[in-house]
N, C-alpha and C positions, 0 to 999 in steps of 0.2 A: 712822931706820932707812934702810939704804944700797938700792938700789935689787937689786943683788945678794942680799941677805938677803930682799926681798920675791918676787925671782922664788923663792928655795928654798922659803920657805914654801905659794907658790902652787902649786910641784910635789908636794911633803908632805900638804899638803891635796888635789892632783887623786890623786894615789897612795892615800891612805885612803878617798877615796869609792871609789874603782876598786875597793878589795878587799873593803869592804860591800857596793857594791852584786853585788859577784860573788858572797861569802859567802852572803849574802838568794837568790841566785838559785840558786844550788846547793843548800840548805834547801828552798827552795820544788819543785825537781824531784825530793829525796830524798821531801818527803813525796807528791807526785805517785806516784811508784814505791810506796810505802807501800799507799797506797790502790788501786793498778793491782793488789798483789797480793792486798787485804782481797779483791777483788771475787774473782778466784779461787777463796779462800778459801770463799768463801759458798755460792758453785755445787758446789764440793766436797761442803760440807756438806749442802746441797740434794740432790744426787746418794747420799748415803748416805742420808737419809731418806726418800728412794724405796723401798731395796731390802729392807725388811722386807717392805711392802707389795708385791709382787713375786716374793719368792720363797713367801709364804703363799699369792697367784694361782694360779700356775705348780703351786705343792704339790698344791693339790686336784683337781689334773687326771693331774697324775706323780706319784704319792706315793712311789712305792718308787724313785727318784731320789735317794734320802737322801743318798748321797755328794757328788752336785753344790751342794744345800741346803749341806749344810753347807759344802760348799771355799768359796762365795759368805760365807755366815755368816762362817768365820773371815776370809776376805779383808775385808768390810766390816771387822770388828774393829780388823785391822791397821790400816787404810785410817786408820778413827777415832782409834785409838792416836798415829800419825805424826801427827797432825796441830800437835801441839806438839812436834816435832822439826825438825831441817832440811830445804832444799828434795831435800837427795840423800835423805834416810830417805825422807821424804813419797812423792819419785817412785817408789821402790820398790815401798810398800804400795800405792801408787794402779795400779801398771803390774800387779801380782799382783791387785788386784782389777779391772780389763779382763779380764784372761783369765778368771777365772771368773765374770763374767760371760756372758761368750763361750759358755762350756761350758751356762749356764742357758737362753740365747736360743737354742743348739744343740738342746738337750731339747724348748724351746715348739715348735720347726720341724715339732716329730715327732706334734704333737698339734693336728690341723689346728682340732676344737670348742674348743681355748683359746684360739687367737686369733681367734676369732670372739666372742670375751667381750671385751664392752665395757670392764670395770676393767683387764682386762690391754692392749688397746689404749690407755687413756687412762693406764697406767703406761710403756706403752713410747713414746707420746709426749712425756711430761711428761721421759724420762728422755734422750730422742733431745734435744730441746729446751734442757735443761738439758747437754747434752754442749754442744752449739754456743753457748751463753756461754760454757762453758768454753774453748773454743778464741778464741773472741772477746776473752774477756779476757785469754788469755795473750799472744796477737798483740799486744794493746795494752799489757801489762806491756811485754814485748821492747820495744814502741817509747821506751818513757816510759826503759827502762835506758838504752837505744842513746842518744835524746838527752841525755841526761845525760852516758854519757862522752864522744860527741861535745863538750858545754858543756865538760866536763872538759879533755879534751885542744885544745881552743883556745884556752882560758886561760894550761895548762901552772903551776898550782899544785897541787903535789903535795902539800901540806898542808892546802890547801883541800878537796883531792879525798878524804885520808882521811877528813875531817871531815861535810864533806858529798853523796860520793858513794858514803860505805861506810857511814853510819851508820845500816844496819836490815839486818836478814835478807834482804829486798827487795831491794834494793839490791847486792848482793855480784856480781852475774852475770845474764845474762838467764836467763827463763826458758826453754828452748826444749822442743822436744818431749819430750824425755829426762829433763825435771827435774820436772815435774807430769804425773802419767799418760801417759809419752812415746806417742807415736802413738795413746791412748785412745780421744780423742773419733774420729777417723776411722776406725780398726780396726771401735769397738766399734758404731759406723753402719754397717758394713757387714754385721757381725753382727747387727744388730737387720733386718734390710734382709730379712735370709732368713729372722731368727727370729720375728720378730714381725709385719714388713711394713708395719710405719712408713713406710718407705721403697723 
């Protein structure tokens, strides 16, 4: 074999590991990004299993508030329904349940002996608490998207990047404020701030 035909093969071979080891790497940040959004996920879920318990508190104190109870009711609903749809339905039902939220933590503001009640303090802490993962974790989705196109676009494989930079729900965009409960967690902290005085 001519010395010519060994340099080509030795480029063919540097070329094929070049595009594994970058495929592997692109996989390995998609499922990075995968798992950045399960954690969201959870805290979401976390966050709806407060608010039974929460508005039953709140009830025994304002009971003839029936309209606010329910706007909360059905907003968790939605909240729950979206949850196997996309990131834009999701942000939706999550941004409609902050505000009536807001409207419930408006109501406690007015009723100074319920927040002097210990379950409804340790609900509007567990819920205050569970808002700031949520903002933690989306911070950290954003990052995990961002370097992944950043790896994307320094590569400049555009068939690698469908493959491995588009391949989950995750994946498609970051998340930012507008796409999970857009402005939620900080809103509804400041609403909990006057409602409850968590904070």
């Amino acid at each position: 074999m001519s010395i010519g035909w060994v340099i080509v093969l030795a480029i063919i071979v540097v070329i094929a590991a070049f595009l594994i080891l970058t495929y592997n790497r692109l996989v390995t940040l998609r499922q990075r990004v995968n798992e950045a959004f399960s954690d969201i996920d959870v805290q979401l879920k976390r966050r709806h299993d407060l608010i039974p318990n929460l508005i039953e508190t709140v009830k025994g104190y304002a009971a003839h508030e029936r309209g606010v109870f329910d706007e909360v009711t059905r907003a968790r609903a939605g909240a729950v329904a979206a949850g196997s749809q996309g990131p834009q339905e999701r942000a939706q039902a999550e941004n409609v349940l902050t505000g009536a939220l807001r409207s419930l933590f408006a109501v406690a503001e007015a009723y100074p002996q319920l927040q002097a009640v210990q379950e409804f303090k340790d609900l509007s802490e567990n819920l205050r608490d569970t808002e700031d993962k949520i903002q933690f974790s989306r911070r950290f989705y954003n990052g995990q998207v961002g370097g992944t196109r950043r790896h994307v676009r320094l590569q400049g494989f555009g068939i690698l990047r469908g493959r491995g930079a588009r391949g989950s729900r995750g994946a498609q965009g970051q998340l930012h404020a507008d796409d999970v409960n857009p402005d939620g967690p900080a809103r509804c902290h400041r609403c909990r701030t006057s409602g409850s005085g968590a904070r």
